[in-house]
C-alpha positions as CSV (number, residue, x, y, z in Angstrom):
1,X,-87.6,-121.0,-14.1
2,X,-84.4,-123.0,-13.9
3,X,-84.8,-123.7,-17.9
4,X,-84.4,-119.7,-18.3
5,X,-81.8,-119.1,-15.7
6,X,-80.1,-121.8,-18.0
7,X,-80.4,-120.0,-21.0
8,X,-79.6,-116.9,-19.6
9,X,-76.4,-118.3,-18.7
10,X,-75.2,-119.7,-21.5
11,X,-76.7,-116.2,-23.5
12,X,-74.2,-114.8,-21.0
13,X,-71.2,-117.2,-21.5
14,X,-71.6,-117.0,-25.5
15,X,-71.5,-113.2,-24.9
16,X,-68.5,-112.9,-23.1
17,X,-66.7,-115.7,-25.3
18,X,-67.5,-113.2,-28.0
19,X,-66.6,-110.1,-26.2
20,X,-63.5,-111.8,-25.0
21,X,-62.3,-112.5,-28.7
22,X,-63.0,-108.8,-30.3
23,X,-60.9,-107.4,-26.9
24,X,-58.2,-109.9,-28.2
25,X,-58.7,-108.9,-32.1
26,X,-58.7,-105.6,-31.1
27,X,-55.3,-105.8,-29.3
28,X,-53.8,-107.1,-32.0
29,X,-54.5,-104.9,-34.3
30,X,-53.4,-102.2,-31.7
31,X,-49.7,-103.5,-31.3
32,X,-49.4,-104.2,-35.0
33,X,-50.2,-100.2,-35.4
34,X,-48.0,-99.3,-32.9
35,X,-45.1,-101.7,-34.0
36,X,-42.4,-99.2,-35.0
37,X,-41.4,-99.5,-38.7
38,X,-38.4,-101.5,-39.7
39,X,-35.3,-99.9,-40.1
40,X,-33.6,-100.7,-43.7
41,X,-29.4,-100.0,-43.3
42,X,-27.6,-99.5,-46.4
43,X,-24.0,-99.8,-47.1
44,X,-22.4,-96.7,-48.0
45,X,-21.4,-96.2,-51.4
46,X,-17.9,-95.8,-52.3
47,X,-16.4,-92.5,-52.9
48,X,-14.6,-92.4,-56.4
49,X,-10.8,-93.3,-56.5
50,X,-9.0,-89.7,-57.1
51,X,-7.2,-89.8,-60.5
52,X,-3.7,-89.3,-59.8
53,X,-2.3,-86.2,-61.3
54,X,1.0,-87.0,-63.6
55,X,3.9,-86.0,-62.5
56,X,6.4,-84.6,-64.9
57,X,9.0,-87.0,-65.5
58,X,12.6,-85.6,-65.6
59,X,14.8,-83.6,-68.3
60,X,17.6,-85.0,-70.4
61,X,19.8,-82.4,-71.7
62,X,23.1,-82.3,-73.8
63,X,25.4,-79.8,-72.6
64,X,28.2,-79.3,-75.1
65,X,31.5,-77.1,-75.4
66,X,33.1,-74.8,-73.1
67,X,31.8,-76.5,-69.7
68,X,33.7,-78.2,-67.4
69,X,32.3,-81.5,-67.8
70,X,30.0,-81.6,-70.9
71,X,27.7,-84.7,-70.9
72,X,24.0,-85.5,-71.1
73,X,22.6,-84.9,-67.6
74,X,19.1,-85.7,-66.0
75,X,17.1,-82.4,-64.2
76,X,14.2,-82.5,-63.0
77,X,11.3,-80.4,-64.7
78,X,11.4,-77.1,-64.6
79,X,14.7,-76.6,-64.7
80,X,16.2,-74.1,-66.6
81,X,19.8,-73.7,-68.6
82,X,21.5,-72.3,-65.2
83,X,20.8,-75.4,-63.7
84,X,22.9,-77.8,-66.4
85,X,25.4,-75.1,-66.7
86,X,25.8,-76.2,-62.6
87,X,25.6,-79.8,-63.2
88,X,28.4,-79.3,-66.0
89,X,30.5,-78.1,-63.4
90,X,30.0,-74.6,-64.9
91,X,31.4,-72.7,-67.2
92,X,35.2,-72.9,-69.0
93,X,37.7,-70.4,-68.7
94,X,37.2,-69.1,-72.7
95,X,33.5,-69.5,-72.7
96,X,31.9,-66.6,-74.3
97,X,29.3,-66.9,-71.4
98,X,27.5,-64.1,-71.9
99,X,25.4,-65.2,-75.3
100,X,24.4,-67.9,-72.9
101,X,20.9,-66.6,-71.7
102,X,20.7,-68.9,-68.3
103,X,17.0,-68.1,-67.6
104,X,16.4,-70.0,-70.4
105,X,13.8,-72.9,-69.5
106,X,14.8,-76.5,-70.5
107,X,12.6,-79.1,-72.3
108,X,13.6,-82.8,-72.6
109,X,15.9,-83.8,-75.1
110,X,17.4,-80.4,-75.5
111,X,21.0,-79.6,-76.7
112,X,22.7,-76.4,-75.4
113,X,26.0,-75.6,-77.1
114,X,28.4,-73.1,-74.9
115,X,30.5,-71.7,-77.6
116,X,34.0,-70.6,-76.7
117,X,35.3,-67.1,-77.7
118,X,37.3,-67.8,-80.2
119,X,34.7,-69.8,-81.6
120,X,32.2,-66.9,-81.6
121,X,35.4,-64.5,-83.2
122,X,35.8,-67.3,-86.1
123,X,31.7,-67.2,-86.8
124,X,32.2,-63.7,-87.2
125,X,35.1,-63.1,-89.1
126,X,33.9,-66.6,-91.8
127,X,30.7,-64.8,-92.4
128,X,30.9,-64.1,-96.1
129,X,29.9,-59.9,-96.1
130,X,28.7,-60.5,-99.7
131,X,25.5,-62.5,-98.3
132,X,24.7,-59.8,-96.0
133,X,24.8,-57.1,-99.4
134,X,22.9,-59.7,-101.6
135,X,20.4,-60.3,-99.3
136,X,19.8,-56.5,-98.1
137,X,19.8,-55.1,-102.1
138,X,17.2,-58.4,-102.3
139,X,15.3,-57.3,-99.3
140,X,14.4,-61.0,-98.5
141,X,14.8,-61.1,-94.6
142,X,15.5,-64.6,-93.4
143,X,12.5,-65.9,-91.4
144,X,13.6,-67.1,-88.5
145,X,10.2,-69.6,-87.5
146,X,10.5,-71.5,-90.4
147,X,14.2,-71.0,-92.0
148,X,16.3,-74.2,-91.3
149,X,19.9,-74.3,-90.2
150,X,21.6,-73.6,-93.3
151,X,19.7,-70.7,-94.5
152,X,20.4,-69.2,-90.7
153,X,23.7,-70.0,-91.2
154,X,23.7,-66.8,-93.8
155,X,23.4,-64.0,-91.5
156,X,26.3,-62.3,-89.7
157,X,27.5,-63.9,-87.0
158,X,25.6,-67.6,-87.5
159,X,27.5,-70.5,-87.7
160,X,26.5,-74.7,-88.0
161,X,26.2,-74.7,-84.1
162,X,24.5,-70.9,-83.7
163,X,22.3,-72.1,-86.3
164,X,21.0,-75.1,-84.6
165,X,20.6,-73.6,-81.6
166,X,18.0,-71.7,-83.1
167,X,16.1,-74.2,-84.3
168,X,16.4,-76.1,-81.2
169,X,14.5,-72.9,-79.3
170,X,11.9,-72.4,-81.4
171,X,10.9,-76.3,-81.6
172,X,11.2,-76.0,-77.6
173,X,9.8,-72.9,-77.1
174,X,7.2,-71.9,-79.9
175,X,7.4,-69.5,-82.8
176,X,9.4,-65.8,-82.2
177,X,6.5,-63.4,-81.4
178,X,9.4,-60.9,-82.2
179,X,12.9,-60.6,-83.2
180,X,14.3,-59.6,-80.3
181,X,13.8,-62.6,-78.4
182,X,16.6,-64.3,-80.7
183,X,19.0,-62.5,-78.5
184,X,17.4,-65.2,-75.6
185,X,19.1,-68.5,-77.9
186,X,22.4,-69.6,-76.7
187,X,25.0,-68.0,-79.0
188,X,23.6,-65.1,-79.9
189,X,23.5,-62.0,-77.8
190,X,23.3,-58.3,-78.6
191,X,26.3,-57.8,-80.6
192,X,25.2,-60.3,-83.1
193,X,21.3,-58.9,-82.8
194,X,22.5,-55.7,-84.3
195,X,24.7,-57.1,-87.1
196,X,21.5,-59.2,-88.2
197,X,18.2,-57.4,-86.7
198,X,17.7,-55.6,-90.9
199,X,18.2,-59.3,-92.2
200,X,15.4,-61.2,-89.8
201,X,11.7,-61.5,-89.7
202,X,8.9,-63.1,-87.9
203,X,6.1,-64.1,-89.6
């Protein structure tokens, strides 16, 4: 009798020994499922570096002839032929300021010529008329996108510095779209349009 109460106490020790240690596996395996997950922090990627936008840099223009103070002078963009007239300290008492066309816009490196009236008189009156018949019997109109200063310089009214004015517009300012918009080139203006509008083209 005591040898099974013996056994039976060790059957019962054993058991709970074993008991004991699936209660502990068992918790274990309980808190690792209920472990909240790691949380992984990332740095923030950089935001891209805006490209600057470039800034215009500034004009340089040659003012010439009947201005007050005629130099080169430094505008800034956008400027247009009213605003170097200003910094010239405007116009001279014999400029023939109205062939200037002041709306004009400017473009770097740009040389506006503000002829004087008796200037403009002295372009007229030089122009040889025989030209003017030659080329009209001809009927070879002078192109004005690609003719260069000395061909210009053979309509009515053109002389050296008209001529170059011309040129200087068209490389500023693109090809005539028509030949009316000479009249918008310093020197000319609609007195000298009509003497040469038969003798010009665009093309």
């Amino acid at each position: 009798m005591a040898e099974e109460s013996k056994q039976a106490g060790i059957v019962w020790l054993v058991s709970g020994v074993l008991l004991g240690a699936i209660v502990a596996v068992a918790g274990m395996t309980l808190m690792e499922r209920t472990q909240p997950a790691a949380i992984e922090i990332l740095p923030a990627e950089p935001s891209p570096t805006p490209v600057p936008s470039a800034t215009p840099g500034p004009l340089h223009v040659y003012i010439t002839g009947a201005v007050s103070n005629p130099a080169v002078y430094e505008l800034p963009a956008g400027s247009i032929v009213a605003d170097v007239v200003d910094a010239a300290g405007n116009f001279g008492d014999e400029a023939a300021k109205e062939l200037i066309n002041l709306a004009l816009p400017l473009s770097d490196g740009m040389h506006i010529h503000v002829p004087e009236r008796i200037e403009v008189e002295l372009e007229v009156v030089s122009t040889p008329p025989v030209v003017s018949a030659a080329r009209e019997i001809a009927g070879a109109a002078v192109n004005i996108n690609s003719a260069g200063v000395e061909e210009l310089e053979t309509l009515p009214g053109v002389g050296p510095a008209t001529a170059q004015n011309i040129v200087d517009y068209r490389e500023a300012n693109g090809p005539f779209t028509r030949i009316e918009e000479i009249m918008d080139v310093s020197g000319v203006g609609p007195a000298k349009f009509e003497q040469m509008k038969e003798l010009i083209t665009v093309e």
